[in-house]
C-alpha positions as CSV (number, residue, x, y, z in Angstrom):
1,X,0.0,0.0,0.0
2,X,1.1,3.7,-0.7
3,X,1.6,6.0,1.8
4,X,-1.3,7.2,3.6
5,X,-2.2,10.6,4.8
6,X,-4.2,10.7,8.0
7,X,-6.3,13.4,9.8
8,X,-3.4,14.6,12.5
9,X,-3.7,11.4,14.5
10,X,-0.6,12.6,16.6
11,X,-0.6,16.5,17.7
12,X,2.1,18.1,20.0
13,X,-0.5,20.1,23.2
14,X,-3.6,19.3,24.1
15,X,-5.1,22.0,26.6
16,X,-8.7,20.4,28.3
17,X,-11.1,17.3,26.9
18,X,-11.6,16.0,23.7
19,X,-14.2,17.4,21.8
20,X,-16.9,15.0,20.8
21,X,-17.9,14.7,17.1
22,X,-21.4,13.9,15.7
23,X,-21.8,12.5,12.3
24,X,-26.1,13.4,11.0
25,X,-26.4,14.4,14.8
26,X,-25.4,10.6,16.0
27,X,-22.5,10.4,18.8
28,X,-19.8,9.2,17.2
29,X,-18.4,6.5,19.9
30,X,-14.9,6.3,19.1
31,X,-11.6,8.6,19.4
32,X,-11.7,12.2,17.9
33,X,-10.5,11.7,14.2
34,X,-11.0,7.9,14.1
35,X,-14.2,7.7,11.7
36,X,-12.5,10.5,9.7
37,X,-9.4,8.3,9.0
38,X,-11.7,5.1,8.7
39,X,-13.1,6.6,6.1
40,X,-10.3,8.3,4.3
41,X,-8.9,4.4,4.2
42,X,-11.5,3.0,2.3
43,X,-12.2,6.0,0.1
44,X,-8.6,5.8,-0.8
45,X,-8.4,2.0,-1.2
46,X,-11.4,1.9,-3.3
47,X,-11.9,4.7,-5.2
48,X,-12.9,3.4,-8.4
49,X,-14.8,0.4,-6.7
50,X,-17.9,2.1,-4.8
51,X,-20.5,-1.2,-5.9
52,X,-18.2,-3.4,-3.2
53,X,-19.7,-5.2,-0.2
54,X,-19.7,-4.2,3.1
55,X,-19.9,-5.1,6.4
56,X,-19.8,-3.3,9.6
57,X,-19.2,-5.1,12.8
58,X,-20.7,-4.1,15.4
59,X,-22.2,-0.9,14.0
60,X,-24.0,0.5,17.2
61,X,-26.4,3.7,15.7
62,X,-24.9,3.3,12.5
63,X,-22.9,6.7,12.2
64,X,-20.0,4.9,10.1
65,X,-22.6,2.7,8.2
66,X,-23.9,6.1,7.2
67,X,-21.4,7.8,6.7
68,X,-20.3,5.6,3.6
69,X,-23.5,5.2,2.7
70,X,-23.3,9.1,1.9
71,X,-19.4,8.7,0.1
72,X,-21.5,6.5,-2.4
73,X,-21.0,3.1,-0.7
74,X,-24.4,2.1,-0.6
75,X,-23.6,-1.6,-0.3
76,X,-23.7,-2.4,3.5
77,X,-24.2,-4.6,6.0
78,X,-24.8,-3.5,9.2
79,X,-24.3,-6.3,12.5
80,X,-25.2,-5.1,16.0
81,X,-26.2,-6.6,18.9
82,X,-29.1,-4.1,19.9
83,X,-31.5,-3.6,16.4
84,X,-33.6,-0.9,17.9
85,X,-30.5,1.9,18.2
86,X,-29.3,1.2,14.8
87,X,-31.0,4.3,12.7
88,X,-31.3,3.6,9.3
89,X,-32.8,0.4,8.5
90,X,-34.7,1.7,5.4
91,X,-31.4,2.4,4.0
92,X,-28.8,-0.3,5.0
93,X,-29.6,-3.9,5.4
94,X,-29.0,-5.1,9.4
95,X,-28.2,-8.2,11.3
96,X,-28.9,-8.6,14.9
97,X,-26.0,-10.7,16.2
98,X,-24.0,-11.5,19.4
99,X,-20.4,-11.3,18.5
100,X,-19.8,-13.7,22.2
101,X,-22.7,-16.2,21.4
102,X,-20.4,-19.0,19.2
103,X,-23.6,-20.9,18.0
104,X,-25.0,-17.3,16.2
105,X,-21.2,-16.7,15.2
106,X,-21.4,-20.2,13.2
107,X,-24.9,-19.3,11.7
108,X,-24.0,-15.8,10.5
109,X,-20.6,-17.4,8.6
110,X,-22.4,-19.8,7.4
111,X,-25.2,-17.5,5.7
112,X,-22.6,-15.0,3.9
113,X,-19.3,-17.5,3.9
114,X,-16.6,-15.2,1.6
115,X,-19.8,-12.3,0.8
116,X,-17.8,-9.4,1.4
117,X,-14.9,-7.0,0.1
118,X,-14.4,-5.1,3.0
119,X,-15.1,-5.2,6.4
120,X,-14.5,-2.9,9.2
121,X,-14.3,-4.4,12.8
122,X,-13.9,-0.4,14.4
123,X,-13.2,-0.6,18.1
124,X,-15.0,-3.8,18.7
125,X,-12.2,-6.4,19.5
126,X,-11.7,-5.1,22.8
127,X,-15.4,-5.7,23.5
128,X,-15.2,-9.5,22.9
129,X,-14.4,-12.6,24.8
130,X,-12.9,-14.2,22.3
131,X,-10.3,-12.3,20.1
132,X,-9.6,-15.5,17.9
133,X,-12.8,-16.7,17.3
134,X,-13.8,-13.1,16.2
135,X,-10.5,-13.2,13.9
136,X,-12.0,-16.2,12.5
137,X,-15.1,-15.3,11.1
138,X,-13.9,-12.4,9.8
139,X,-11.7,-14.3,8.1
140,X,-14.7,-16.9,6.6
141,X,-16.9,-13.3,5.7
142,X,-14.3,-11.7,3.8
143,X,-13.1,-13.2,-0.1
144,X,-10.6,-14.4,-0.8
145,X,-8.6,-10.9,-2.4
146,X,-10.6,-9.1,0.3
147,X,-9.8,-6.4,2.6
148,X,-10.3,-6.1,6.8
149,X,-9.9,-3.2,8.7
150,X,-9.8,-3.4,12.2
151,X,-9.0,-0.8,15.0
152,X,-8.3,-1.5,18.4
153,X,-7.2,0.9,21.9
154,X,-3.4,0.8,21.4
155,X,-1.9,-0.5,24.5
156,X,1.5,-0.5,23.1
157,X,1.8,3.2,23.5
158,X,4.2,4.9,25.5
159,X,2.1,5.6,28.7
160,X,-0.1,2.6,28.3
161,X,3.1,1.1,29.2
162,X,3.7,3.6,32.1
163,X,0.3,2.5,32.8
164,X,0.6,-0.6,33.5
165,X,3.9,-0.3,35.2
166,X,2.2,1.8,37.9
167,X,-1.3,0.2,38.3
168,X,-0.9,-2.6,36.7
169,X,-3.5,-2.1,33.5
170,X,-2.8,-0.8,30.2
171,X,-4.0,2.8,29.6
172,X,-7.9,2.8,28.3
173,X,-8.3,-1.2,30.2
174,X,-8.6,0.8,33.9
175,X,-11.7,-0.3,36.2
176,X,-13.7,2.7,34.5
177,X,-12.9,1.2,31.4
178,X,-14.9,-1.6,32.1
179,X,-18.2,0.8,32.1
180,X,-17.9,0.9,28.4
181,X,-17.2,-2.9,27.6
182,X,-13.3,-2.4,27.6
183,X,-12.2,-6.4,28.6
184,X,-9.5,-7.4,26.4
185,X,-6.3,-5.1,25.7
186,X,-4.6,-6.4,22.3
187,X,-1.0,-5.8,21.6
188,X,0.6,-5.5,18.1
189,X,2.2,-8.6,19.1
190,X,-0.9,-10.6,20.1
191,X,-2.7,-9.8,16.9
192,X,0.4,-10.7,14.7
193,X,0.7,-14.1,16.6
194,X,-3.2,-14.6,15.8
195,X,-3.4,-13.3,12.4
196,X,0.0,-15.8,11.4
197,X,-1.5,-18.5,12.5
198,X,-5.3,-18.0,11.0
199,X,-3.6,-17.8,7.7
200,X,-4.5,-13.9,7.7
201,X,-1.3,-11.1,7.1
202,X,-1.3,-7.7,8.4
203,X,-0.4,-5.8,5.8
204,X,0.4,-2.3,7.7
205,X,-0.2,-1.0,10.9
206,X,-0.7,2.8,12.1
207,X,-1.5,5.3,14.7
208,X,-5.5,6.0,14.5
209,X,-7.5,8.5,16.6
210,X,-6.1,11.5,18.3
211,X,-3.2,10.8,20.7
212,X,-1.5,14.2,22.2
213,X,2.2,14.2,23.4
214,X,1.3,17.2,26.0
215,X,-2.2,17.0,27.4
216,X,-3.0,19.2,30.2
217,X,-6.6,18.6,31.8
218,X,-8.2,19.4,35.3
219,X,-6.9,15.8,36.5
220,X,-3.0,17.1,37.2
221,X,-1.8,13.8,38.6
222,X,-3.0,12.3,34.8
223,X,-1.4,15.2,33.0
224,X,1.9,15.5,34.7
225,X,2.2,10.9,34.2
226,X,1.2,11.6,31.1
227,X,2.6,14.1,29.2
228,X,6.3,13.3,31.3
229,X,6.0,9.7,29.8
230,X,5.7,10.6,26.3
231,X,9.1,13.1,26.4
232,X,11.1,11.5,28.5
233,X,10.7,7.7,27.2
234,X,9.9,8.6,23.5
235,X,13.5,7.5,23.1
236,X,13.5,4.2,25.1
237,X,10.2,2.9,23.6
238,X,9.5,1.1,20.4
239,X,7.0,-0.3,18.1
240,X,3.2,1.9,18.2
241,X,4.4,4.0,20.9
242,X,1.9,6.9,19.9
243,X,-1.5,6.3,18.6
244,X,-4.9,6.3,20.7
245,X,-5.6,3.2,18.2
246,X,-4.3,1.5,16.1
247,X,-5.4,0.4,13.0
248,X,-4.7,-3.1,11.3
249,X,-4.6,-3.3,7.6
250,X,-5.5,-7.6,7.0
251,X,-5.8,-9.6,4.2
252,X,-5.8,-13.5,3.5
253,X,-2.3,-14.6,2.8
């Protein structure tokens, strides 16, 4: 793949929160920047090649879903585990299905083994029980000379590391985290050790979302950990040391 420009993923100051984003007035539940670059990637990748198939994992109100729909992608498939928040069934076809219920897992491969050209697993890995399995069907949805993108909280970064050196969790995997669904923290190494032995090759990795060096917010104790960790062990560190997310480029080898 060519080089790929991304929306600022890495910025040097951050002064306060996050602002949220809204996509046709739906929350957008994911990093700042994250369904920007999600969205650059498959505009990019298939530009000339809008009648493609695909599917959305875990598509929650549909804001991505739509968003494509809108760049001229009109050739989804939405899966969720709660149908009634999804928004836009008269436009996008949807599947109601448990991502940690094997049996439905089975049935769903079954009924569109190899259907799709792309699919986007966005932030959902992290969610699930079983990061294998998951790799798996993906693996049976997708053809053969198809394309998965998946995006996942990046605990390899430099204070995720910090993190977990202090209190013993990786940064975004804390006991708040687990409010939001946040129960299996996935290294770079982890998913290359999964994806070589399903048969699957990542074919680049990179920093998604919006990850400041300096962040300076109310919490002081989180800003000073924070923002000392990435200067003083940028040097030390290696591999996806910055990056709130980051994003897997997969095919079938």
């Amino acid at each position: 793949m060519k080089k790929i420009l991304s929306p600022n993923p890495i910025i040097p100051i951050k002064i306060g929160n996050k602002n949220l984003e809204y996509y046709n007035n739906l929350l957008i539940k994911a990093d700042l920047g994250l369904h920007n670059q999600i969205c650059f990637l498959v505009k990019s990748r298939f530009k000339h090649k809008k009648d493609i198939k695909i599917l959305d994992i875990a598509a929650g109100e549909g804001a991505l879903s739509y968003r494509l729909y809108n760049e001229g992608f009109e050739n989804i498939d939405a899966v969720d585990i709660e149908p009634k928040k999804f928004q836009y069934h008269n436009l996008i076809k949807f599947f109601d299905l448990d991502l940690n219920d094997y049996q439905s897992v089975c049935i769903f491969e079954k009924n569109n083994y190899q259907k799709y050209d792309l699919i986007l697993g966005i932030e959902t890995i992290e969610h699930l029980e079983n990061p294998w399995q998951y790799l798996r069907l993906l693996k049976g949805l997708v053809k053969k000379d198809g394309l998965i993108i998946i995006s996942t909280p990046n605990i390899n970064s430099i204070y995720s590391k910090v993190s977990f050196f202090i209190f013993d969790y990786f940064f975004q995997f804390s006991n708040e985290s687990l409010e939001y669904g946040h129960i299996n923290p996935i290294s770079t190494f982890e998913m290359q050790i999964i994806c070589n032995n399903l048969g699957l090759k990542i074919e680049r990795i990179f920093p998604g979302g919006t990850y400041p060096i300096i962040w300076i917010k109310t919490d002081f104790i989180f800003s000073f950990l924070y923002s000392l960790s990435n200067i003083i062990f940028s040097i030390f560190t290696k591999g996806m040391k910055y990056g709130w997310c980051n994003i897997y480029i997969i095919k079938i080898v």
